[in-house]
C-alpha positions as CSV (number, residue, x, y, z in Angstrom):
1,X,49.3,6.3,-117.1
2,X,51.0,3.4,-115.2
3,X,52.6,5.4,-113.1
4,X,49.6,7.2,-111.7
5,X,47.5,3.7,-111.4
6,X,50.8,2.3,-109.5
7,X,50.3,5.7,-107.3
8,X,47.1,5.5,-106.8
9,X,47.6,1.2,-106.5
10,X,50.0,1.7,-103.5
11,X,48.1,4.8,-101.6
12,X,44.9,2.1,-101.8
13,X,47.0,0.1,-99.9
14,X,48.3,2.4,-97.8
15,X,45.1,4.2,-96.3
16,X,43.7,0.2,-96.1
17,X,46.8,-0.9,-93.8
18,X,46.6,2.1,-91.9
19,X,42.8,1.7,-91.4
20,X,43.8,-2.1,-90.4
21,X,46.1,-0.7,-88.0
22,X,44.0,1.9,-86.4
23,X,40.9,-0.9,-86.1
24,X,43.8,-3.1,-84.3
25,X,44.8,-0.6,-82.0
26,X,41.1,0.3,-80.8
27,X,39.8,-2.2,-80.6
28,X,41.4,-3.6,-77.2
29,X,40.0,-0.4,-75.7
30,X,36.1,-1.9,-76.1
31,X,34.5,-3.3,-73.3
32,X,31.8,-5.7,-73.6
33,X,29.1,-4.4,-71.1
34,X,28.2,-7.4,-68.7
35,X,26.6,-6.0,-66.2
36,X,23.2,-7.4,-66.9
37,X,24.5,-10.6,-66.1
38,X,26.3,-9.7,-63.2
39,X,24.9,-10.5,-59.4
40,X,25.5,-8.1,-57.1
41,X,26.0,-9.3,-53.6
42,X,25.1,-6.9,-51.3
43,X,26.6,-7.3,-47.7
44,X,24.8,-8.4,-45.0
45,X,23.7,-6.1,-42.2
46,X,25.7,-5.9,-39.2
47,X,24.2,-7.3,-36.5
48,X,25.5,-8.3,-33.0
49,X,23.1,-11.4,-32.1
50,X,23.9,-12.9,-28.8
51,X,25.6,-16.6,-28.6
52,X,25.0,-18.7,-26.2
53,X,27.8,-20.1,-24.7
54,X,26.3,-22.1,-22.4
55,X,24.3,-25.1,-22.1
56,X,20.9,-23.9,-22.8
57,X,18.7,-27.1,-21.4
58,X,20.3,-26.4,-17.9
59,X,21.1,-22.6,-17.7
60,X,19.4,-18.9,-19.1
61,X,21.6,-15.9,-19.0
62,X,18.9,-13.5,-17.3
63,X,20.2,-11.1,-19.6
64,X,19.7,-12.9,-22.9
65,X,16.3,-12.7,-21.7
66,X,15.9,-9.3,-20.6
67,X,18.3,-6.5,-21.2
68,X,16.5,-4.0,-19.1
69,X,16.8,-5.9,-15.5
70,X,19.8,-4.6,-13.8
71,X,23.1,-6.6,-13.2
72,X,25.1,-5.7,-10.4
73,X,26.6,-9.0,-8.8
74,X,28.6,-8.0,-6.2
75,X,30.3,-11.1,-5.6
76,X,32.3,-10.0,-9.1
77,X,33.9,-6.6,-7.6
78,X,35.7,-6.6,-3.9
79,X,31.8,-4.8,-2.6
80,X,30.8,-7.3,-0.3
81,X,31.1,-8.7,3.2
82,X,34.2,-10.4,2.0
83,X,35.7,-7.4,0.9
84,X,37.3,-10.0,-2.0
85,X,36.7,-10.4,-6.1
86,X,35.1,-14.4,-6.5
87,X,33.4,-13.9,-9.9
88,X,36.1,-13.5,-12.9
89,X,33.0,-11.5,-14.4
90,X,29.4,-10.7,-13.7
91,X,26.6,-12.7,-15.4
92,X,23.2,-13.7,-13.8
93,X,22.8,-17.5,-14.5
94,X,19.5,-19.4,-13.5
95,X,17.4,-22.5,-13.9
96,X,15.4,-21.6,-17.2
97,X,12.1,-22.1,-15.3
98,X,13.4,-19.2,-12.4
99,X,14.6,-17.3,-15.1
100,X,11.0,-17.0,-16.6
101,X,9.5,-16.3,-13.9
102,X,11.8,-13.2,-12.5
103,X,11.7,-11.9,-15.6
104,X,7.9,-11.9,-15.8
105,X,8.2,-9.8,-12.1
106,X,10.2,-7.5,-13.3
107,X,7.7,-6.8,-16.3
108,X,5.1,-6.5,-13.9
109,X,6.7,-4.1,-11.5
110,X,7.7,-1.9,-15.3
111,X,4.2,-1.1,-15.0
112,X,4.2,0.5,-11.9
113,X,7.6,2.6,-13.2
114,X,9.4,-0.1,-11.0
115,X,12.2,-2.9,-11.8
116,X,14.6,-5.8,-10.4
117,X,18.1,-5.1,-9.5
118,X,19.9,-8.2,-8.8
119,X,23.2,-8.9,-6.5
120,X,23.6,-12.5,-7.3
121,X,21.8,-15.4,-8.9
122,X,23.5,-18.6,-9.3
123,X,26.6,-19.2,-7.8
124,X,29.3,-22.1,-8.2
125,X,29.6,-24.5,-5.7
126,X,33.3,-23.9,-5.4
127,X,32.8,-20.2,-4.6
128,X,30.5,-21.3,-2.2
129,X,33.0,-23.0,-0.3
130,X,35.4,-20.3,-0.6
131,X,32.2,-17.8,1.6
132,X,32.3,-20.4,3.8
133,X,35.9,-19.9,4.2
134,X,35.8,-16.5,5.1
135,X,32.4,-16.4,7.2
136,X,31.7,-20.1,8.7
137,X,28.1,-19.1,9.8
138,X,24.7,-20.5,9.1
139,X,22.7,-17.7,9.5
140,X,24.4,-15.6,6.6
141,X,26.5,-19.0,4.3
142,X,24.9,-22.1,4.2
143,X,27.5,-24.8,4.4
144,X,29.0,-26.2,0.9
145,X,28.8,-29.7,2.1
146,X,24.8,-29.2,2.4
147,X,24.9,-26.7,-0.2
148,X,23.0,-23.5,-1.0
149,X,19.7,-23.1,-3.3
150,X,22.3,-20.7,-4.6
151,X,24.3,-23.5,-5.8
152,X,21.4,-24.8,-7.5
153,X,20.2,-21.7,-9.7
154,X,17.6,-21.5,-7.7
155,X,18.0,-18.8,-5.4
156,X,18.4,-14.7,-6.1
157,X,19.8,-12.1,-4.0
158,X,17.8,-9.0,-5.2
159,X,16.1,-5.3,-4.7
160,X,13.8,-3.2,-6.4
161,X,14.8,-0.2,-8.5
162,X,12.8,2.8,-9.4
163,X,12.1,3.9,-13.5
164,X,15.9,5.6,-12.7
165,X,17.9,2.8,-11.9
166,X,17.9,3.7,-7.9
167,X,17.2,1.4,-5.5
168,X,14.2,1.4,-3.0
169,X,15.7,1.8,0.5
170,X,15.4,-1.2,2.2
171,X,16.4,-0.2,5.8
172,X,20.1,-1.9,5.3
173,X,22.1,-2.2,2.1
174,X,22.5,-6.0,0.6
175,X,24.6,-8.2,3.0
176,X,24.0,-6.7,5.8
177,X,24.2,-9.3,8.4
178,X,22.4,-8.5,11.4
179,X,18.9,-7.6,13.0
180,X,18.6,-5.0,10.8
181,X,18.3,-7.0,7.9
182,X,15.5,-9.3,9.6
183,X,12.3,-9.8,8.2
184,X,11.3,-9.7,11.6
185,X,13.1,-6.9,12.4
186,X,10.4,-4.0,13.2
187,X,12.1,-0.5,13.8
188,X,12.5,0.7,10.2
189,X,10.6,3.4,8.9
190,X,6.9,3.1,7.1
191,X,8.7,3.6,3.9
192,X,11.0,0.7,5.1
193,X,8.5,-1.0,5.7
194,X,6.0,-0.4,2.6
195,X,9.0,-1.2,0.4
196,X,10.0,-4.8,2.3
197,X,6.4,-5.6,1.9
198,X,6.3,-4.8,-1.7
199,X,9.2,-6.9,-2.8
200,X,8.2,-9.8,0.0
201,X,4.8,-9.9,-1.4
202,X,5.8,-9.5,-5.1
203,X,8.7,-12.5,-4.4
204,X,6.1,-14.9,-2.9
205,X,2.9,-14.6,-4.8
206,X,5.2,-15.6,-8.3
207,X,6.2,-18.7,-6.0
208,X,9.7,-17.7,-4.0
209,X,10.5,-18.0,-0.5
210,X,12.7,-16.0,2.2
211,X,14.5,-16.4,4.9
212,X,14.2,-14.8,8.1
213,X,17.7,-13.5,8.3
214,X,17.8,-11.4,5.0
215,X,15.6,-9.6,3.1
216,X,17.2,-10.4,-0.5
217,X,17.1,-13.7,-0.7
218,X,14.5,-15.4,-2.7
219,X,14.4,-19.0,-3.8
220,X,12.0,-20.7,-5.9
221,X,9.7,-23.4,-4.7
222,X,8.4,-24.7,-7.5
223,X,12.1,-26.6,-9.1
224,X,14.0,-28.8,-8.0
225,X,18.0,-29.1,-9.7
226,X,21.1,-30.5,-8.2
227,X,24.6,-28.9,-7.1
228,X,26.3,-27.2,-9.5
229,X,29.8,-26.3,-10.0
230,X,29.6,-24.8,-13.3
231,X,31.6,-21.7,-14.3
232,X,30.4,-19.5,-16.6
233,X,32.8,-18.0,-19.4
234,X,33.8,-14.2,-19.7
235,X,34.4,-12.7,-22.7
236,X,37.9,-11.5,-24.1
């Protein structure tokens, strides 16, 4: 008899330790669920928002303002009657109160399936001097020492485009420097003509003002600002 208690004594025993053993061993394997009081932080959407990089009180980046209006600043390539690079890159800086108001034309004209190309917009004093340079002549450079409306961010060199990006034909391309590109000049075509008028008409009754000698220049009456020499940055 207490042989078969010790038997049965020590398998007790036995099938306990090994049930201690097996809780020991699975227990490590439980997870507590936390997931309820887990935040998920979702990521934010990628989106590229412009930076100015500039000071805004003085200067507008015409394009921060209106993606739309064509850029094609000719001073930044070796196209124009230089036949040399001056901008490190092309961007259309102007006095915020210009800026406005060429962009406001250039919604306007969208509703005749029409647009603003522009060619150049404000330009640095230094690069002024370096025109000058190369073409010492009033009639097409005014001289750095008196300094151009350019050099103020007042002044635009500019076309109008059709709803496809082409430009209106203007009897002479941009920088042409003789009596072809005169406002007085009177041998063009009607279509010439018709076109000159438009953008003459469209320039002046927003407040601008040409000269006789070119028919892409357009500065703005209604602002005053002083010389500038700022240079705008490029990207990397």
């Amino acid at each position: 008899m207490l042989s078969i208690c010790s038997l049965l004594f020590f398998a007790g025993c036995k099938n306990e330790k090994a049930t201690v053993e097996s809780e020991s061993q699975t227990t490590p394997q439980i997870k507590k669920d936390t997931t309820a009081a887990t935040t998920v932080v979702l990521p934010k959407p990628n989106k590229t928002i412009p930076v100015a990089d500039y000071d805004t009180a003085q200067w507008v980046d015409l394009l921060f303002m209106d993606s739309t209006i064509i850029i094609d600043l000719r001073y930044a390539t070796e196209n124009n009657f230089v036949e040399e690079k001056m901008y490190e890159c092309p961007r259309c800086f102007l006095r915020p109160k210009v800026a406005e108001v060429v962009v406001k034309i250039h919604k306007n004209l969208q509703k005749q399936d029409l647009g603003l190309k522009f060619f150049d917009c404000y330009r640095p004093l230094g690069i002024q001097q370096r025109l000058w340079d190369k073409v010492p002549d009033a009639r097409y450079v005014t001289n750095p020492k008196k300094g151009s409306m350019h050099n103020r961010g007042l002044a635009v060199d500019l076309t109008i485009v059709d709803s496809k990006g082409n430009e209106l034909d203007m009897g002479t391309p941009f920088d042409y420097f003789g009596p072809k590109g005169y406002h007085t000049y009177t041998k063009h075509s009607n279509e010439v003509n018709e076109n000159r008028h438009l953008l003459k008409s469209t320039m002046e009754a927003a407040g601008f003002k040409s000269i006789r000698t070119e028919w892409w220049h357009y500065s703005y009456r209604y602002a005053k600002h002083p010389l500038s020499d700022m240079v705008w940055k490029c990207g990397k």
